[in-house]
C-alpha positions as CSV (number, residue, x, y, z in Angstrom):
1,X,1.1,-42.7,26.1
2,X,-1.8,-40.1,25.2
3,X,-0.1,-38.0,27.7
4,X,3.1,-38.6,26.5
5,X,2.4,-38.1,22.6
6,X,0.4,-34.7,24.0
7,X,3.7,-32.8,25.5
8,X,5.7,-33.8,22.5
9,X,3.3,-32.6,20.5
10,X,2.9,-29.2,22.1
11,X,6.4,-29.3,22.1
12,X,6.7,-29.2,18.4
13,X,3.9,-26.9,18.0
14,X,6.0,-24.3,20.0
15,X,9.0,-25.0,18.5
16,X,7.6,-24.6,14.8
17,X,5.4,-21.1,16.6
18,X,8.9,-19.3,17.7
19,X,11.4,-20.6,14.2
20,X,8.4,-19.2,12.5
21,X,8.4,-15.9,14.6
22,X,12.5,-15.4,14.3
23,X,12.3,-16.1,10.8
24,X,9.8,-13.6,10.2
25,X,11.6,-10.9,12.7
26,X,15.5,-11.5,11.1
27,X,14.6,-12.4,7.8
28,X,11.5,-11.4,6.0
29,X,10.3,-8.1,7.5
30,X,14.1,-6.3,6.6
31,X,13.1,-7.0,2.9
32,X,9.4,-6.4,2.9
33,X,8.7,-3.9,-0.1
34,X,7.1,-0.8,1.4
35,X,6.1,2.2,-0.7
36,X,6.9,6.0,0.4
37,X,4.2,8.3,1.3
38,X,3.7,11.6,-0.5
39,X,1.6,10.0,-3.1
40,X,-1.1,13.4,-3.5
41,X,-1.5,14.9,-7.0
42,X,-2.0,18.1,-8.1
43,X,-5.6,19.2,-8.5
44,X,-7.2,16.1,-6.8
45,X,-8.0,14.9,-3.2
46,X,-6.4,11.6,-2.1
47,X,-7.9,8.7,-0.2
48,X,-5.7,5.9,1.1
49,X,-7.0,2.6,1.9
50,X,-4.0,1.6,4.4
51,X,-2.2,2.8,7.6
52,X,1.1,4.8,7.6
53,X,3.1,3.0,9.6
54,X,5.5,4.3,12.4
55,X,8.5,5.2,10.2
56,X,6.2,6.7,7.0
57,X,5.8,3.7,4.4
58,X,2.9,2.4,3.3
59,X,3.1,-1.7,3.6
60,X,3.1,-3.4,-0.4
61,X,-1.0,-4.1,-1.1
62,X,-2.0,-1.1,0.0
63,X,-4.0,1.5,-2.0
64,X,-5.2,5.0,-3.1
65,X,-8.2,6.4,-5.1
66,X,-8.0,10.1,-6.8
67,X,-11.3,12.5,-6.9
68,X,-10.6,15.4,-8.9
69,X,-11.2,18.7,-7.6
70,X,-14.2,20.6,-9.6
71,X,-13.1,22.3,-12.9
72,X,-11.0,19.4,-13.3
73,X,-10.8,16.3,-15.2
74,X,-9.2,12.8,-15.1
75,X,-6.8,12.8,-18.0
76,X,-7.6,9.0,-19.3
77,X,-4.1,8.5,-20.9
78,X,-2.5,9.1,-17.4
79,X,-3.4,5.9,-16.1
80,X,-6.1,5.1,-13.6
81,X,-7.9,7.0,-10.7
82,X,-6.9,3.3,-8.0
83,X,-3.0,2.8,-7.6
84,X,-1.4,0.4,-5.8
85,X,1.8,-0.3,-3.8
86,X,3.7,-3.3,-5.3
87,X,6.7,-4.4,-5.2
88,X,7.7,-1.4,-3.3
89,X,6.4,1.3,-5.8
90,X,2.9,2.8,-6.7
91,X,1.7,2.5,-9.8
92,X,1.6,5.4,-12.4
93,X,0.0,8.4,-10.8
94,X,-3.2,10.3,-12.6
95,X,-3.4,13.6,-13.4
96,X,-6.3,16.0,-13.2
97,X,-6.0,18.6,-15.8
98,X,-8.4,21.8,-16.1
99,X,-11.5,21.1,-17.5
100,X,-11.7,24.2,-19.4
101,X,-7.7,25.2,-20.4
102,X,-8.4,28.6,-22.4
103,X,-10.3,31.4,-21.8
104,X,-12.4,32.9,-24.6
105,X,-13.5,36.4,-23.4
106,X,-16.4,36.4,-25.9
C-alpha cells in the first residue's frame, strides 16, 4: 500500500509538473508584457538592472537608473531618475537639461 500510494503519487506530481510546463509554454509566455529597448536619454548615462533577452525586450519588472552627465541637471518635473517596465511600457523617461542654459560673456 505505501508503495502503491508512492507511484500514484509521483504520478500526479508529474502530471501536475508537465500541465504546468505546457500551460506556461502555449499560454502565458505569448502574452507576457515585455518592454522595448532603446530606453537612453539624452545628456545622461543609462544603467539597466535586467538582461536583454534574445529577441531585444526587456522582461516586465525590470529596471533603469539615469546619472546625468556633468553640466547637467535632473529636471524634477520630468519624473524620476528609476523607471520601470510594467505592463509592457517604461515609465516616464527623465530629462537632463544644461545646468547653465545661457551664456553671459561678462
Amino acid at each position: 500500500m505505501v508503495n502503491g500510494y508512492y507511484h500514484h503519487h509521483h504520478a500526479l506530481v508529474s502530471m501536475k509538473f508537465i500541465l504546468h510546463f505546457y500551460i506556461d509554454l502555449f499560454f502565458v509566455a505569448p502574452f507576457k508584457r515585455r518592454c522595448q529597448s532603446g530606453i537612453t536619454i539624452p545628456n545622461a548615462r543609462t544603467q539597466i538592472y535586467a538582461k536583454l533577452t534574445a529577441d531585444g525586450y526587456y522582461d516586465d519588472g525590470s529596471r533603469a537608473t539615469y546619472r546625468c552627465l556633468e553640466n547637467f541637471v535632473h529636471d524634477r518635473q520630468s519624473g524620476p531618475l528609476h523607471i520601470q517596465c510594467r505592463n509592457g511600457r517604461w515609465g516616464p523617461r527623465p530629462r537632463c537639461i544644461r545646468m547653465y542654459p545661457y551664456f553671459f560673456p561678462f
